[in-house]
Each structure stands twice: as structure tokens, then as C-alpha cells.
C-alpha positions as CSV (number, residue, x, y, z in Angstrom):
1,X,28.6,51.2,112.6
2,X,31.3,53.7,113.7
3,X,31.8,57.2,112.5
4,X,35.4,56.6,111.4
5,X,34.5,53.3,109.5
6,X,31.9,55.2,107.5
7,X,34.2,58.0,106.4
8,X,36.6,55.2,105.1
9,X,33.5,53.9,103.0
10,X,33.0,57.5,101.6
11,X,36.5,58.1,101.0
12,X,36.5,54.4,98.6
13,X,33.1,55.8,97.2
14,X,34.3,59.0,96.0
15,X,37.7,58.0,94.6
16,X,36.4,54.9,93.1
17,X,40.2,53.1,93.8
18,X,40.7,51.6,97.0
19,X,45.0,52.6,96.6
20,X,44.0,56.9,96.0
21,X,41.6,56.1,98.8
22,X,44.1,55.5,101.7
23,X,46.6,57.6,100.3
24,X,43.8,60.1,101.4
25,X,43.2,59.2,104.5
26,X,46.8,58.7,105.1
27,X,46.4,54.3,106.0
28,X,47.5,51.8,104.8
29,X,45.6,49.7,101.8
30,X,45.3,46.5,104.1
31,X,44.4,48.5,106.8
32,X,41.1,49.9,104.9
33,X,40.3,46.9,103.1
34,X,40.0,45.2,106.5
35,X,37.9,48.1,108.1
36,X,35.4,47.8,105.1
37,X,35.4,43.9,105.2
38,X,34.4,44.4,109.0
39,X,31.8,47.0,107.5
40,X,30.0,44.2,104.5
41,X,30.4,41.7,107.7
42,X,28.1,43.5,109.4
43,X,26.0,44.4,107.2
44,X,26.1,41.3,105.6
45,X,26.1,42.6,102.3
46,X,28.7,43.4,99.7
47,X,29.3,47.4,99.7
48,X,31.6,47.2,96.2
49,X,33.1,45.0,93.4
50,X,36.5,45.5,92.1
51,X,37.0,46.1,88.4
52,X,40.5,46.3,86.3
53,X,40.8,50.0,87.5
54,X,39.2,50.4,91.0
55,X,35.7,49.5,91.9
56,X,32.3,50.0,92.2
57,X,29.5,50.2,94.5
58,X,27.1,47.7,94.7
59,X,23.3,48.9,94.5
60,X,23.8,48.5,98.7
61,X,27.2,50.5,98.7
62,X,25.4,53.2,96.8
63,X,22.8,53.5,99.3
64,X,24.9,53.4,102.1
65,X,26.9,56.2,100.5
66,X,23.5,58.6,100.6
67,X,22.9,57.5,104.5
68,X,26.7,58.3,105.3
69,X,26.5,61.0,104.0
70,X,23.2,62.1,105.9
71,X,24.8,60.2,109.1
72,X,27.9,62.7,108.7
73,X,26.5,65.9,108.0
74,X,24.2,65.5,111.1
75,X,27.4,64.8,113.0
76,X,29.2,68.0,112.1
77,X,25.8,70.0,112.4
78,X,25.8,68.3,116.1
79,X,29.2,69.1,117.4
80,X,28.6,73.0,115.7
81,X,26.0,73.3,118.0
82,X,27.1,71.7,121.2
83,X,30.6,73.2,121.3
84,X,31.4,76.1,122.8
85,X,29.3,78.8,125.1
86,X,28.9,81.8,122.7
87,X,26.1,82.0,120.4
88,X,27.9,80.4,117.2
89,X,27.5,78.1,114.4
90,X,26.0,77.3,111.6
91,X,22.2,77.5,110.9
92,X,20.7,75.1,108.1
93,X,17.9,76.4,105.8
94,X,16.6,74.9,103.0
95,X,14.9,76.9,99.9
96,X,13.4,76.2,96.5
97,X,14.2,78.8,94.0
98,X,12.5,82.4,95.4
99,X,13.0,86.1,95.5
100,X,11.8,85.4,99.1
101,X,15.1,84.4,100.2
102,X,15.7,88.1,100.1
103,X,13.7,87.6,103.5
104,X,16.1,84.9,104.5
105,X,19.3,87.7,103.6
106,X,18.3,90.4,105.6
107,X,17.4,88.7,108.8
108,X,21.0,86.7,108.0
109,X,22.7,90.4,107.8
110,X,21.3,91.9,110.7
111,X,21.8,88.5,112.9
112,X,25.4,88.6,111.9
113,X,26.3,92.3,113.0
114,X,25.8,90.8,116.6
115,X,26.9,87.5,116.5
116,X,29.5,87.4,113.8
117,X,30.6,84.1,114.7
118,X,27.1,82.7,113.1
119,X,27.4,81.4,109.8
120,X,24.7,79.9,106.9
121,X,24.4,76.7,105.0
122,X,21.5,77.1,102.2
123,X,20.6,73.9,100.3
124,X,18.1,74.0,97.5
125,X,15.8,71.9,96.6
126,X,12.2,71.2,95.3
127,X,9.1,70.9,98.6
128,X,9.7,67.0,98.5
129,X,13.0,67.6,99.1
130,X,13.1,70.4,101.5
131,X,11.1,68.3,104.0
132,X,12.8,65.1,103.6
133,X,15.4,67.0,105.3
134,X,13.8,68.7,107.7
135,X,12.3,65.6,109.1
136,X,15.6,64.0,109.1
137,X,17.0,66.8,111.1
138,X,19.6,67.8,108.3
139,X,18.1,71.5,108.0
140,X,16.6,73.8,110.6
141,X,14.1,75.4,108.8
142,X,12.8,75.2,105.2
143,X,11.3,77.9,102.9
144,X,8.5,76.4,100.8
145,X,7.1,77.6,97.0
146,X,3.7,77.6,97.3
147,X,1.0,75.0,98.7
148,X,2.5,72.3,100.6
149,X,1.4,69.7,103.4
150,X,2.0,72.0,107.1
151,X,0.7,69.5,109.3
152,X,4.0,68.2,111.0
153,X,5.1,72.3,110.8
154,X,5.3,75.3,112.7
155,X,5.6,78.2,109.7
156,X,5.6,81.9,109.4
157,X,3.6,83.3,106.0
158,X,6.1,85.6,104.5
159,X,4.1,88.9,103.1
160,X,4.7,88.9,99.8
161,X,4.1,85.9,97.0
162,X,5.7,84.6,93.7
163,X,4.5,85.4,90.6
164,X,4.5,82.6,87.9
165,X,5.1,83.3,84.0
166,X,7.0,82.5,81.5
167,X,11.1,82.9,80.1
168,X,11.4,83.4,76.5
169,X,13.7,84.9,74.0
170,X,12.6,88.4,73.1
171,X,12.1,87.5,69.3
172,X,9.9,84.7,70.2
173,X,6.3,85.4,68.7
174,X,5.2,85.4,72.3
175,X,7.4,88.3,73.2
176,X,4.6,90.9,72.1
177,X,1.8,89.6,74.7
178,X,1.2,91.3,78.2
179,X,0.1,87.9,79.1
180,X,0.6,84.5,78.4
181,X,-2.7,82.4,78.4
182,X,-3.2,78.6,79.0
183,X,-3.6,78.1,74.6
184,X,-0.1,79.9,74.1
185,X,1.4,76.9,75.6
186,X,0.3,74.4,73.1
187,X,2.3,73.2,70.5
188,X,6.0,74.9,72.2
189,X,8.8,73.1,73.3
190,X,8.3,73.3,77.3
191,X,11.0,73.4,79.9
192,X,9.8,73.2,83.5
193,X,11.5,73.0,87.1
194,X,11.0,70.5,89.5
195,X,9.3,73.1,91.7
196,X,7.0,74.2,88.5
197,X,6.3,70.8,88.0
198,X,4.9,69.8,91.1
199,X,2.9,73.0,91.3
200,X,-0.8,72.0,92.0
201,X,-2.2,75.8,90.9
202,X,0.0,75.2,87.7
203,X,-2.3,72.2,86.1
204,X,-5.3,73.9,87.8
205,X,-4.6,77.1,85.6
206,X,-3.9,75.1,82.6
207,X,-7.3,74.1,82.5
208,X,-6.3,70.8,80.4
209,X,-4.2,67.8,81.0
210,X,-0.5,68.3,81.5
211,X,0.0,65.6,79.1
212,X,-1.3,67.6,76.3
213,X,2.5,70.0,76.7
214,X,4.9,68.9,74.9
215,X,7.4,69.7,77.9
216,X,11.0,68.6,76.4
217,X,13.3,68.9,79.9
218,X,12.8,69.3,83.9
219,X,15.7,71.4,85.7
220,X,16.5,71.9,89.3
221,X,18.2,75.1,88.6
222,X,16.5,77.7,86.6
223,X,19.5,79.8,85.4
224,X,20.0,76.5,83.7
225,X,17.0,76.4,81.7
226,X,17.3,79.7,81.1
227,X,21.1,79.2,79.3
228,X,19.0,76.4,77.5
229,X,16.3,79.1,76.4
230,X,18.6,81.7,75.3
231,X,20.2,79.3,73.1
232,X,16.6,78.3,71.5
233,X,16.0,74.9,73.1
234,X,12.2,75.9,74.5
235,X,10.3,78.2,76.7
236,X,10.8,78.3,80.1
237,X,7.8,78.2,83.3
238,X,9.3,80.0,86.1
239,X,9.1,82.0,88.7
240,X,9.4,86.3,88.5
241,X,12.6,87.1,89.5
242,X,15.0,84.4,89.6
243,X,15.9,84.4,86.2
244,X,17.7,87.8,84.7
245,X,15.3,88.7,82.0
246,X,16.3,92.2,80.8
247,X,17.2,93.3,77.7
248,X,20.8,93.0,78.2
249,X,20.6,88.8,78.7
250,X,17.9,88.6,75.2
251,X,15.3,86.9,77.7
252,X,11.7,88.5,78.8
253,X,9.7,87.0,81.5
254,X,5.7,87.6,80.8
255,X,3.4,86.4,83.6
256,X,0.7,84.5,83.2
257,X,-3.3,85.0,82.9
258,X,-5.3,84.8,85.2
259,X,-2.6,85.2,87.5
260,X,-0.8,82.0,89.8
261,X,1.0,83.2,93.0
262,X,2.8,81.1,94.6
263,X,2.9,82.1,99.1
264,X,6.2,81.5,100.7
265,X,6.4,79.8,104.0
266,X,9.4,80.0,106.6
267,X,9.1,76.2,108.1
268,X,10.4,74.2,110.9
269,X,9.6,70.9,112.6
270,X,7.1,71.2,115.5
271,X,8.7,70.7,119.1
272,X,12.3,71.1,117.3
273,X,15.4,72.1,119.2
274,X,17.4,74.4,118.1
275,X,20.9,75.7,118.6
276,X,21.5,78.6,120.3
277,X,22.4,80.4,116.6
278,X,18.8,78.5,115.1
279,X,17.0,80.2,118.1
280,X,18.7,83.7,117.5
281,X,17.4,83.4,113.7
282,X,14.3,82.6,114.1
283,X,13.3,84.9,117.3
284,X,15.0,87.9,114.5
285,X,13.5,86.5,111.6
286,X,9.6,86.9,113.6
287,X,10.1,90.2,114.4
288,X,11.2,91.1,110.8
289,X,8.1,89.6,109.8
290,X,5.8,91.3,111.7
291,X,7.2,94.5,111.2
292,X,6.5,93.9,107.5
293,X,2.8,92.5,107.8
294,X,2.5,95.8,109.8
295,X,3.7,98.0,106.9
């Protein structure tokens, strides 16, 4: 399979018209629909069907489509970090949604005001999907809400933790409590993220089957949910601080009792080579955290 062949392929796959397609790539029609005939040939499996007003992928074309992209991005991240001899590029991290990335921005800040040639790419994402990348090799390092499998990891403990509760409107009949107990949840209209779903402390402090919740919508982004809430479409679980709950937004954020913290963990794969720029981050971002463990 050739690079060049499977940028053609992405090219059909995002324009869903084989004519806008080469126009795009600046080829000829022919010229493409041969390359991607050579493509299902050796495969051996048809990557699209055409339709009256383009095509579409088959369940194989839209598979290949995920893996090209993958195959792709790993490219680029390769020839970022083999090219040239100063420290430059761009380092990959993966987060769920945290006030830890604060972590994350300073060591980025301070990294940059001697190598301002080094640049970020942050991709969010729930635990399941934050290693799937890292074991791929996609991401350099991944910051992880709460407990999570370290065995195939090197980590840093951040020093501070999460703090779970809940979003709701301020004239909700909840908005009085200091606290919201595992009893106040039954009954309400529930919206959870991924990363809220999958929390094993969550269904631990709920003391009863998650099944009993009436939970009406998952999100991957919280400020989502939180649009959702405002507008009286449920209560939202989510973590303190990624969410603006002031008065000013209508929304209030009460935590929940007894308490769930969530830890935060700086990951990366064990033996893993890094770039020169990946090396510089995590060498700064060590010593930032044991400064902070200290105070």
C-alpha cells in the first residue's frame, strides 16, 4: 500500500464524488479511478459503490479510511521528528477533560520560551481512547482521569486530583444543598460523559446499580452537556472545573458526598522513543513536578 495511493483514497472518502475528488488533488478522473482499482485489487475487496451523485464507502472502505488516516498522521508525526537538527516539532499528548491540563500549559509555556520552534497537538478523548493511541504510537504521552490499567506505562502522579459533582441550573431544587448524595440522583434526568461513565469510583459511590439512573444522554464534551443543562434537558456529572458554573452562565457545580477524586496521571509507553522536542517536554515537565510535590 503506498502513501500517495492512500491519500487518493482519503481524498474520494471525504468528498464523497470521485470528479471534486481529483479536481483536489489536481489528476485526472481516470487517473484516480485506476490508482484505487489497483488499491480494491490488492486488497481484494471493494473500497466504494457509486450512487447517482458520487459514492459510498463500503463497510471495508470505511475502515480503511480510519487506518489511513492513523497510517498518515504517523507519517507526518515521523518526518516532524526526523527532519532537521534543532530541537523542533510537534509533541502529541492526549487528555480527557481536566483542570490538570493546567500542568500540561505551564510546562508547554516555559518549554517554548527556549525552543520556540516546538509546537503542541492535544487530542481529547475518554482512558479507552487515550491509550488506543498511545499504543499505536499516534500520541506521546497521555493524561489519564482517574484509575486506569498502568501496566504497559511509565507515569508521573500529578499533585493534585479532580473533584466529581454535579452541573445544574441554579433554580433546580438541588441548587440549595452543600452536597449532592447518592438518593438525589434518583428520579432526574442524567447526563453523563464518557469519562464519567466509565468511572469505576462513580458506581462504587452510587452504592446501587447504574441501571436504576435514568441517564438520558452520554457527551464527549462537557461544555456540551452543559449548553444542554442550561437549557433544561437534565443534570449534568462532571468534573470541578471544566464547566463555567458561576452565576453569570445560570449553572452551579455542587460536589458530591462522600467525596470521589479522581488522580491525574502524565503517561507514556514504556521503552518509548521520543523526539528530541518529546524528550525536552518530559525532562521539563519532571522537574515541574517535583518542585510541586515539594511545595
Amino acid at each position: 500500500m503506498e502513501i500517495r495511493t492512500l491519500k487518493y483514497f482519503l481524498e474520494i472518502a471525504n468528498e464523497e464524488n470521485l470528479t471534486r475528488a481529483a479536481e483536489k488533488l489536481h489528476i485526472t478522473q481516470p487517473t484516480l479511478s485506476r490508482q484505487i482499482a489497483g488499491l480494491e485489487q490488492e486488497i481484494g475487496r471493494k473500497l466504494y459503490t457509486r450512487e447517482n451523485y458520487g459514492i459510498r464507502l463500503t463497510e471495508e472502505g470505511r475502515l480503511l479510511r480510519k487506518r489511513a488516516q492513523e497510517i498518515l498522521e504517523l507519517e507526518d508525526k515521523t518526518l516532524t521528528e526526523l527532519t532537521g537538527t534543532n530541537i523542533h516539532g510537534t509533541i502529541y499528548i492526549g487528555a480527557g477533560e481536566t483542570a490538570g491540563v493546567k500542568h500540561i500549559s505551564k510546562v508547554l509555556r516555559e518549554l517554548r520560551r527556549d525552543y520556540p520552534e516546538i509546537n503542541y497537538r492535544m487530542i481529547s478523548g475518554d482512558a479507552e481512547d487515550i491509550s488506543d493511541k498511545l499504543a499505536k504510537g499516534l500520541i506521546d504521552f497521555g493524561l489519564f482521569v482517574g484509575k486506569v490499567n498502568l501496566k504497559d506505562y511509565e507515569y508521573i502522579n500529578l499533585p493534585d486530583a479532580d473533584r466529581w459533582g454535579l452541573i445544574i441550573r441554579r433554580d433546580d431544587e438541588l441548587a440549595g444543598k452543600k452536597f449532592i448524595a447518592p438518593d438525589d440522583l434518583r428520579g432526574r434526568e442524567l447526563l453523563f460523559s464518557h469519562q464519567a461513565k466509565s468511572h469505576g469510583e462513580f458506581s462504587e459511590w452510587l452504592g446501587y446499580s447504574m441501571n436504576e439512573l435514568d441517564i438520558i444522554g452520554i457527551h464527549n464534551l462537557a461544555y456540551n452537556a452543559s449548553v444542554m443543562v442550561r437549557e433544561g434537558l437534565g443534570i449534568l456529572i462532571s468534573i470541578e472545573g471544566i464547566v463555567n458554573a458561576t452565576e453569570e452562565t445560570g449553572l452551579k457545580f455542587i460536589p458530591l458526598r462522600p467525596e470521589i477524586k479522581a488522580e491525574l496521571v502524565l503517561a507514556w509507553k514504556k521503552s518509548a522513543v521520543f523526539s528530541k522536542a518529546a524528550q525536552k517536554f518530559l525532562e521539563l515537565f519532571k522537574a515541574s513536578t517535583s518542585l510541586n510535590h515539594q511545595e
